[in-house]
Every structure is written in C-alpha cells, then in structure tokens.
VEXDREN-475920 format. One record per residue: x, y, z of N, C-alpha, C in turn; residue number from 1. Coordinates in steps of 0.001 Angstrom, whole numbers. Each point is the difference from the previous one (the first is absolute). Layout:
<pts>
      n.X      n.Y      n.Z     ca.X     ca.Y     ca.Z      c.X      c.Y      c.Z  seq
        X        Y        Z        X        Y        Z        X        Y        Z  NUM
...
</pts>
This chain:
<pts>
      n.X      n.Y      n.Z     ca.X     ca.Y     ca.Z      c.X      c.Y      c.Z  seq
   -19478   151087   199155      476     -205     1364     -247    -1442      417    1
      824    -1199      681       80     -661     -114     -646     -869     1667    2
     -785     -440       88     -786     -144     1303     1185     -922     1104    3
       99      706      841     1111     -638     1154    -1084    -1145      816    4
      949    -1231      140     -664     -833      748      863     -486      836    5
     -431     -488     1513      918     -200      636     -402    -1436       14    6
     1564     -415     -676      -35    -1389     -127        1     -906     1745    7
     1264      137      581      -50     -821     1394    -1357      -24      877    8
    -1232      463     -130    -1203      -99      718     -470    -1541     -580    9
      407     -446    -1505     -542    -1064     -660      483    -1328      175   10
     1474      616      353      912    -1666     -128      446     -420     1854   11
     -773     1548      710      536     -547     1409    -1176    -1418      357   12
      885     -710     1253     -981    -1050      748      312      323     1184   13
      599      832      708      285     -166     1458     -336     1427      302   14
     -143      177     1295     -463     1526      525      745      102     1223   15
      752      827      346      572      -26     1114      -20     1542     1367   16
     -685     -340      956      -32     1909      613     1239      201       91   17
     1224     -742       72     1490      771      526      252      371    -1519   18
     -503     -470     -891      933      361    -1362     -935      216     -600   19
     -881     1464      -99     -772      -46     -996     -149      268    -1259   20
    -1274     -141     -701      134     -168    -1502    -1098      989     -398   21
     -439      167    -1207    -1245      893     -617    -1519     -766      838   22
      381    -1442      230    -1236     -906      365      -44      702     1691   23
      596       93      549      -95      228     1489      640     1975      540   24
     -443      259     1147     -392     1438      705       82     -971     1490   25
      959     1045      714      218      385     1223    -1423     1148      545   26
     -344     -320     1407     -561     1553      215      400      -44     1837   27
      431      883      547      901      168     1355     -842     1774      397   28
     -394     -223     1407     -695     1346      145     1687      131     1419   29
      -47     1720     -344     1070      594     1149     -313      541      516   30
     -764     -594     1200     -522      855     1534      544     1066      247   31
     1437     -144      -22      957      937      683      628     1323     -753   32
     -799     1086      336      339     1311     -963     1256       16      197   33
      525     1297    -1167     1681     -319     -593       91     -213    -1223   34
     2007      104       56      350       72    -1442      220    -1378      -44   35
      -37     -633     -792      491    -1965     -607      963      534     -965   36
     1179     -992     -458     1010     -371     -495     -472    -1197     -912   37
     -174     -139    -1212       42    -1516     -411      785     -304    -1231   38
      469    -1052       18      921     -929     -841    -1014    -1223     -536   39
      480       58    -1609    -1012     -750     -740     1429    -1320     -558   40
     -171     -846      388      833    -1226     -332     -795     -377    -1155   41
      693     -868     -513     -374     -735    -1368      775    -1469     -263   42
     -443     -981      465      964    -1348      332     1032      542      935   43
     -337      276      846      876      704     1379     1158      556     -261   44
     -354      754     -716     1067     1726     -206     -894     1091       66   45
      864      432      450     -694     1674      250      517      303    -1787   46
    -1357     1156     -131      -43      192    -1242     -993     1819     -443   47
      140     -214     1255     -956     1727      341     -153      291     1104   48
     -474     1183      340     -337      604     1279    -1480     1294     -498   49
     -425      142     1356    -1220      742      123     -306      308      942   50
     -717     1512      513      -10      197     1505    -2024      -17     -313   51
     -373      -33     1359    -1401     -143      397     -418      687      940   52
     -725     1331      105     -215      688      972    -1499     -384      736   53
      -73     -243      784    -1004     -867      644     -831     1819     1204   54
     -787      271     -423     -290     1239      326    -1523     -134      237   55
     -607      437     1404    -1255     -204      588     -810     1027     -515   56
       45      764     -406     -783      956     -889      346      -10    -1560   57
      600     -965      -32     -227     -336    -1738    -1515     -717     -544   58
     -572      421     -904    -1079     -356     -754      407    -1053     -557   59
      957     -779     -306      -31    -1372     -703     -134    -1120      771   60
     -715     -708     -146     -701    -1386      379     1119     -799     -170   61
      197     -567    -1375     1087     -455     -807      649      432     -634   62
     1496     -570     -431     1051      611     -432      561     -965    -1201   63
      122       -8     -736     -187    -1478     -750     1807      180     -703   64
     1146     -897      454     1115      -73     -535      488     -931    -1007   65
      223      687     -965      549    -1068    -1200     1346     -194      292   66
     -104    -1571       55     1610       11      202     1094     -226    -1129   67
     -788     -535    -1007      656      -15    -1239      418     1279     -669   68
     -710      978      123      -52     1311     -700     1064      679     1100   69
      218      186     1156      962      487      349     1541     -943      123   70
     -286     -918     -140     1393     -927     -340      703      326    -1891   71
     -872     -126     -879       43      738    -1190      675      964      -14   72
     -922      635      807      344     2136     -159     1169       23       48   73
      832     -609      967     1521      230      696      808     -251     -982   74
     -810    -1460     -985     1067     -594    -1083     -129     1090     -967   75
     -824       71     -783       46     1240    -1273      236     1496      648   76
     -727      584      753      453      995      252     -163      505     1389   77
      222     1257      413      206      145     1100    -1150      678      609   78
     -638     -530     1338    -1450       10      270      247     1586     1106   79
     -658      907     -356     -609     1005      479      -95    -1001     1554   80
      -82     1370     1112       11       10     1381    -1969     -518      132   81
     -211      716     -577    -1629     -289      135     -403     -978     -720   82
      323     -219     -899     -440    -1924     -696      265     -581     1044   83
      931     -132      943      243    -1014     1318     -157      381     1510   84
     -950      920     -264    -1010      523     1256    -1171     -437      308   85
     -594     -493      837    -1134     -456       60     -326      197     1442   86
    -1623      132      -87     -694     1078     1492     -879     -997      309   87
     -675     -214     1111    -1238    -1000      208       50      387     1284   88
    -1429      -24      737     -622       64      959      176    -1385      563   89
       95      560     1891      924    -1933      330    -1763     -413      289   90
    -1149      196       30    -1049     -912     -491     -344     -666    -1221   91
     1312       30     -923     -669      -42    -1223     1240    -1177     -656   92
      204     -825    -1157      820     -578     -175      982      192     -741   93
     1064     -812     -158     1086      351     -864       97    -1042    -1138   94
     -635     -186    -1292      266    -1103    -1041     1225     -114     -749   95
      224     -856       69     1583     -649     -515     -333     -771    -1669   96
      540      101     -772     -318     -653    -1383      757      -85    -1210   97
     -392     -438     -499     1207     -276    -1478     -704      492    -1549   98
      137      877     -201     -702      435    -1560      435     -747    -1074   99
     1139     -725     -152      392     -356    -1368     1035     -644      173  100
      742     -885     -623     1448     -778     -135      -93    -1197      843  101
      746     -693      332     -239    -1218      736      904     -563     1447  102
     -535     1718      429     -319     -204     1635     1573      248      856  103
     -615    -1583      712      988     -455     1591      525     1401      936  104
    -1015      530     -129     -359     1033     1256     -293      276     1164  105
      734      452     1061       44     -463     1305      194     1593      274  106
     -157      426     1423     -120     1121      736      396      407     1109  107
      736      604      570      456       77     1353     -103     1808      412  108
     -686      350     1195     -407     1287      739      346       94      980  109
      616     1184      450      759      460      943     -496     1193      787  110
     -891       49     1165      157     1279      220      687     1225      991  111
       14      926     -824     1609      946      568     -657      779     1511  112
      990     -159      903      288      737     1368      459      457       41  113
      295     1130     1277      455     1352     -160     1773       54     -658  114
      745     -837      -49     1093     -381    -1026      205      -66     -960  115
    -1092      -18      -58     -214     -688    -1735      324    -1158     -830  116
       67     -744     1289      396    -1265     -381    -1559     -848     -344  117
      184     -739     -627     -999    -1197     -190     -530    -1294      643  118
    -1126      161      535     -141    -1139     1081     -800    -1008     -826  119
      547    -1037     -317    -1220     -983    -1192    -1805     -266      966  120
     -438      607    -1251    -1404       14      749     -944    -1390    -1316  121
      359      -97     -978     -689    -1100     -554      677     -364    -1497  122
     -200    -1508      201      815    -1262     -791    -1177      -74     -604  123
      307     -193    -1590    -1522     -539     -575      693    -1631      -33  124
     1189     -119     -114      134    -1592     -170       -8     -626     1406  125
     -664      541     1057     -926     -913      919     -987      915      966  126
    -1815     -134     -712     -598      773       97     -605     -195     1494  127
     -758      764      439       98     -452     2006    -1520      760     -237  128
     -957     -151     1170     -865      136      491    -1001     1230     -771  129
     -683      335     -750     -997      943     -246      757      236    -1815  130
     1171     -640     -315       -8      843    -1345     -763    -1876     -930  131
     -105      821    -1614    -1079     -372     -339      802     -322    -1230  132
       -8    -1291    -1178      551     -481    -1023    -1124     -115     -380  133
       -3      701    -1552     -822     -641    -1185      652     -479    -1515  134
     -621    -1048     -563      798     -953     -588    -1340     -216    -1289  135
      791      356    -1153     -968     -294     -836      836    -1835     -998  136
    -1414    -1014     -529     1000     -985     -776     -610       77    -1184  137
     1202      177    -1386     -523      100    -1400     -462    -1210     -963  138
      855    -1372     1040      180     -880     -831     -664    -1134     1059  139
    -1475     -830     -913     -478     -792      645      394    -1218      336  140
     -337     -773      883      708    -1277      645      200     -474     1260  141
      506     -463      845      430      -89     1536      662     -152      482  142
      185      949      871      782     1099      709      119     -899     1697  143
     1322      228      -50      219     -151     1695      102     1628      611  144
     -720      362     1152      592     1519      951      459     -464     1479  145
     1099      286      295     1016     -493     1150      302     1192      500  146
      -95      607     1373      251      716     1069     1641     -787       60  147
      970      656     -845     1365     -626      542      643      272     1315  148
     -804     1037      860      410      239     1442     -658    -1101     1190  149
    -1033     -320     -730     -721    -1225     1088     -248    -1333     -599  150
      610     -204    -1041     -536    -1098     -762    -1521     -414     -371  151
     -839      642      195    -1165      363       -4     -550     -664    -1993  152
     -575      -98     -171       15     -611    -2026    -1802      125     -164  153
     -352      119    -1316     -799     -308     -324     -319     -202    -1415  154
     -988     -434     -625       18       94    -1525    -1280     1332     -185  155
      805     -452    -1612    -1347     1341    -1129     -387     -433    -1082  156
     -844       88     -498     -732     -868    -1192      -46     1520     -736  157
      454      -98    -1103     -437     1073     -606     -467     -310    -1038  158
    -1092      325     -658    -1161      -10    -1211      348      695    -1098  159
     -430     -870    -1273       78     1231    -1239    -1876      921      880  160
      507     1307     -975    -1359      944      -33    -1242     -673     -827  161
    -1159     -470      814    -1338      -35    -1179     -342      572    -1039  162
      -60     -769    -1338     -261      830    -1250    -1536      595       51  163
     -589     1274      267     -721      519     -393     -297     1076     -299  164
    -2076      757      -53      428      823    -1493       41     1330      330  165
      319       44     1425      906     1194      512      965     -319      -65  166
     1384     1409      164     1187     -424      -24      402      -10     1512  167
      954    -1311      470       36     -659     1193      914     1576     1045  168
     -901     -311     1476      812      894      810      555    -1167     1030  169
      923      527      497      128     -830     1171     -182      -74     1299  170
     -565     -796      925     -838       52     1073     1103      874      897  171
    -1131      373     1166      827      618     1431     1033    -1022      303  172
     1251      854       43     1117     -753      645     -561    -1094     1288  173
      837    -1049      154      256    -1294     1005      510      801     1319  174
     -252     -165     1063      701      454     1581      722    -1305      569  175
      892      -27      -51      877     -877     1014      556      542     1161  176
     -744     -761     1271     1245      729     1083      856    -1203      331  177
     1400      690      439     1622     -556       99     -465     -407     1570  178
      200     -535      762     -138     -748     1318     1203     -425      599  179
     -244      277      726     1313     -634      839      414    -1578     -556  180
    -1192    -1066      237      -41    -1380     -494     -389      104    -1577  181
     -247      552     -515    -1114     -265    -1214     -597     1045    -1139  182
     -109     -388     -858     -722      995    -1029    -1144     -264     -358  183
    -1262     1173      298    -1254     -275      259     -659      389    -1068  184
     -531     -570     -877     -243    -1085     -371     1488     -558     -426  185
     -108    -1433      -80     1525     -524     -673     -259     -511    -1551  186
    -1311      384      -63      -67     -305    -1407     -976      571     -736  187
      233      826    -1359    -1097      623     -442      206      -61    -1815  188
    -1421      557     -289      -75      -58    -1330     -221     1219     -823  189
      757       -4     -690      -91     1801     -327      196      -46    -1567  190
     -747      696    -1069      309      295    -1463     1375      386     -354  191
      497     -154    -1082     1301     1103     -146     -403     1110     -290  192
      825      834      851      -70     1463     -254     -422      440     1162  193
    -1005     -693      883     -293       51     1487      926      405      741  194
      -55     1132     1111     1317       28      882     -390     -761     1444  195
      513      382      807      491     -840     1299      314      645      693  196
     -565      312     1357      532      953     1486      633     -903      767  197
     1125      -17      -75      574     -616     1639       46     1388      765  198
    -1015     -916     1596      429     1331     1081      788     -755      418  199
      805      946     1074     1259     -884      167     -287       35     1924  200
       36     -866      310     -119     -104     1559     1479     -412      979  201
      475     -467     -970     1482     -425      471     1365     -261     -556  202
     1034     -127      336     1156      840     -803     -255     -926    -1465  203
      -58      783    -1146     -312    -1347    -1191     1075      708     -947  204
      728    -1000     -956     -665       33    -1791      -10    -1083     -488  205
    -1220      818     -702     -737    -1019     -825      473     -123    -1580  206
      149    -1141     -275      337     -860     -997    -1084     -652    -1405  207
     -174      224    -1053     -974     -582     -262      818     -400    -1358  208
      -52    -1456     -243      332     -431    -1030     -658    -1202     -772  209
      400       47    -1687    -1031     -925     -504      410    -1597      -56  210
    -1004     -732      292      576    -1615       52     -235    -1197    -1290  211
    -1534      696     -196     -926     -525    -1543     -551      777     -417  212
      885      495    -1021     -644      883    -1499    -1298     -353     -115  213
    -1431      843     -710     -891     -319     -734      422      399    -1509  214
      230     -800     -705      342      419    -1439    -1060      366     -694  215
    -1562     -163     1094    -1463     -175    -1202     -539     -967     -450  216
      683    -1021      469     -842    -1220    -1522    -1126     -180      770  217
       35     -285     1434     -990     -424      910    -1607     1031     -808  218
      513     1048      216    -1066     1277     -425     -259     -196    -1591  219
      530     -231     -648      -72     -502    -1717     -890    -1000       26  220
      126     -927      741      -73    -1473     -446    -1794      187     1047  221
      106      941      694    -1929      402      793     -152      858    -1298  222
      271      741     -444     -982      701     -908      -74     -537     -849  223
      413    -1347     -830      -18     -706    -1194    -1371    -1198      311  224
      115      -48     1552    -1051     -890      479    -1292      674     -114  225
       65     1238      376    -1047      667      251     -384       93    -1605  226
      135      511     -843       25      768    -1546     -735    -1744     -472  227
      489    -1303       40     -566     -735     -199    -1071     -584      286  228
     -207      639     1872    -1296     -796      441    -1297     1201     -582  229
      446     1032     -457    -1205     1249     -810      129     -168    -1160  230
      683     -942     -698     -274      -11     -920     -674    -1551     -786  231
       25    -1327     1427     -899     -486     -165    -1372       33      838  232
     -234     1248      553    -1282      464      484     -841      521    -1021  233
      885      375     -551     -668      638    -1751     -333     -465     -804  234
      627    -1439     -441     -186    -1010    -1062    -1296     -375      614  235
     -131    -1021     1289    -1058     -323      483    -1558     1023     -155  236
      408     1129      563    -1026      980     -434     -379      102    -1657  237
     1215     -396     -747     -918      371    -1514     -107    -1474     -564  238
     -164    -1302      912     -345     -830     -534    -1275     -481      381  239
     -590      637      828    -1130     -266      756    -1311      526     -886  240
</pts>
C-alpha cells in the first residue's frame, strides 16, 4: 500500500481565509437557532451545498466541515442526505477546512425563514467580529500577514525546528487580534509547524504570504560552527 502524501501543504507560500487551503480553518459560531443553507465555492464557484441545523439542545460544541470532502463527494459520487447534514449547538462553533487537494475554498450561509428562502447569514471571504482564523506555515522564511479589508500588515519569521534528542513538538499556537487599525502583535516569531489564532475584531481577511525563503544554509552553516567550536574544546582538553 502505497503511503498518500499531500503534496500542496509543501510547495504552498501563501495562506489565504477567503480561499482556503489544508494550511488554514475557518471557525464562525451561529447564535441564531435554525436550519442554514450553505454553498461551498472553490475559486468562486459554487461547487457543493450542505444544510446546518443549529439546534439549542444539541450536545455538539463543534461541528467540524470538510470542505474538500464534500466538494469531492459530489464529483465521484453521489453524497447521501446525511454526509451533508450537520447539527451544532448555537453556543458552540462551526469549523470550516480543507482535508486534502489544493484548496481555494470559500463559504457562503444562508439562513432559511418561514419561506424558505435564504437570508445570507455568513461570508467566510470577509470574516466580521467574534469568528476566529487559524493558519498553520510549513515552509520557513518571511512572511508578510495583511488584513486586506483594512490594510492593516505585519511580518512572521518562521524558524527551522531545534535539533534535539527528543523528537520536536511544536509550541502553543501565536494569538493575533485583527483591529480595526492594526494587528496585535504585528510581528511574531513562530517554528514551522506552529499555528496562529487570528481573533477577528473587525471585518478582515487575512492574507499571509512568503517574501524570503529560508533554504537552511543560515541553520547549516550554525551547526557547522557549533560542531567545530566542540571539537576544538576537545583538542585543547586532550592537549593539556
């Protein structure tokens, strides 16, 4: 059996909340009990649908939606009523995400009145007050992140992982809040593999793209320093 890898997590540099990818997750809570309507775009086509029953005596916290897997389903085969059902308690959230392939995933929710018509209740390609973007980066280097609704920018330094003789985890995600003026902090330093909370305080999306690759040598060319300065700590020690 032949091990599946998902290549586009390796060769992406940009992260985008209106178009997302395997690197980035939507999360949108729905106050408002009811049935939802949603349409899953993909480079702005509709490309699926899914209803969301938002129910105050439901036990689910979270509801976690793949949007790749039901955009799929539709293409190969034909998705059961309940593969594209989904229940959540309106205290609890709704996650938006991409399992596999390479993305440009966007979201639009509607919820139905006594007509049954659809009243748009939330845009993930422009996120507004209390919903929450997390953003993971695979590939080290520096990164610009731009609030393209406020012009808002900041940078990201991202790190190779420290070689040691545990095997490396990666720290508690980074918190960014979106600001009306500003992104707080506007600049941070995070490992690869590290994720990233934008809360979102004001209408945003966020953008994150790469500007300067780390190819490594920087990190090569310290551990070649290091390996030399122990190894004339050693000579000295056995010449003494």
């Amino acid at each position: 059996m032949k091990a599946f890898i998902n290549w586009p997590i390796f060769t992406q540099t940009s992260i985008d909340s209106g178009s997302l990818t395997m690197l980035g997750s939507v999360l949108h809570n729905f106050s408002e009990p009811g049935i939802y309507m949603g349409t899953i775009l993909q480079n702005n086509e509709a490309v699926s649908t899914f209803q969301l029953i938002v129910d105050k005596d439901s036990p689910a916290t979270q509801v976690d939606i793949d949007l790749a897997s039901l955009h799929q389903g539709k293409i190969k085969h034909s998705c059961s009523d309940d593969s594209k059902r989904f229940e959540v308690n309106p205290k609890g959230y709704a996650v938006f995400y991409v399992s596999r392939g390479s993305g440009g995933y966007s979201v639009v929710v509607g919820r139905l009145d006594e007509n049954e018509k659809a009243r748009l209740f939330f845009d993930s390609r422009e996120l507004k007050e209390g919903d929450i973007f997390t953003a993971t980066i695979i590939r080290p280097g520096l990164y610009t992140v731009t609030n393209i609704k406020t012009k808002s920018s900041g940078k990201i330094v991202v790190t190779y992982p420290k070689r040691g003789k545990v095997p490396f985890r990666p720290p508690r995600p980074k918190s960014i809040e979106c600001n009306k003026d500003s992104l707080d902090p506007n600049k941070i330093e995070i490992h690869a593999t590290q994720g990233q909370i934008y809360k979102i305080k004001t209408p945003s999306r966020i953008k994150i793209e790469l500007i300067e690759p780390d190819d490594g040598s920087k990190v090569e060319k310290e551990r070649i320093k290091k390996k030399e300065r122990q190894t004339r700590k050693q000579k000295n020690k056995t010449s003494k």
